[in-house]
N, C-alpha and C positions, 0 to 999 in steps of 0.2 A: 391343347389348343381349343379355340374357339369353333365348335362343331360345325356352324354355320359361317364359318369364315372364309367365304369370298372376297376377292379383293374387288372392291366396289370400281374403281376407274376400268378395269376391265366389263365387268354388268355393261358400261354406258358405254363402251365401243360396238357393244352388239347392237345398239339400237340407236340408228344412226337419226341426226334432226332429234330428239330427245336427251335432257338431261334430268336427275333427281334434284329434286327444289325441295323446297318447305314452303307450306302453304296454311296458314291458321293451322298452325302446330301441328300438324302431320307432313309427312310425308309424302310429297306425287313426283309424277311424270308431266314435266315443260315440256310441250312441243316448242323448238326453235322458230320454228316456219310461223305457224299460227297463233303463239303463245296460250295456246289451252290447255289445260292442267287434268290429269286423270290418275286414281289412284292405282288401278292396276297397272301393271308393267309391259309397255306395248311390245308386241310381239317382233322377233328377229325380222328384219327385211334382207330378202333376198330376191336378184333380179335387180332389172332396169329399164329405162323408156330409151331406144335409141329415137330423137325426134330431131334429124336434123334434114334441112334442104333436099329438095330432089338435086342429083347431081356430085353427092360431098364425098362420096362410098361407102354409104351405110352396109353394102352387101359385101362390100372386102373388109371392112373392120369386122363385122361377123363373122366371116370366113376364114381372117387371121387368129381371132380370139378362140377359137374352136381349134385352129393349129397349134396355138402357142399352148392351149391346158388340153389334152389328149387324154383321155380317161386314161386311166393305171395299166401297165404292161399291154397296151395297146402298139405294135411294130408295124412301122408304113417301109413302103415299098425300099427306103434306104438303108434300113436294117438294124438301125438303132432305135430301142425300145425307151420308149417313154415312160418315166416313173412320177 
């Protein structure tokens, strides 16, 4: 096989608002957002902006999303261990 063979539509899930274009005969990276072109491969995003309204529950969506993904063999008070 192909030593180097990644399957490319995977690459472009990791790096979200970016796709690989062809640009004057090479190869870059489209931003979607701002359409500017770069030939290194921008780096994985991780994280988020919560920017919503005073008032919406910015601090119980936080609160849930921290319940629902529990670091690994982490067990709360009802005994069942989260994996």
């Amino acid at each position: 096989g192909d030593p180097g063979g990644e399957d490319e539509d995977e690459d472009d899930d990791e790096v979200p608002f970016f796709k690989k274009a062809r640009e004057k005969g090479r190869e870059v990276w489209l931003s979607e957002i701002t359409n500017a072109s770069q030939e290194t491969r921008p780096p994985a995003v991780r994280g988020c902006i919560l920017a919503d309204d005073m008032g919406l529950g910015k601090t119980l969506q936080t609160i849930a999303l921290v319940l629902v993904n529990p670091p690994e063999g982490r067990v709360y008070p009802d005994g069942i261990e989260r994996k």
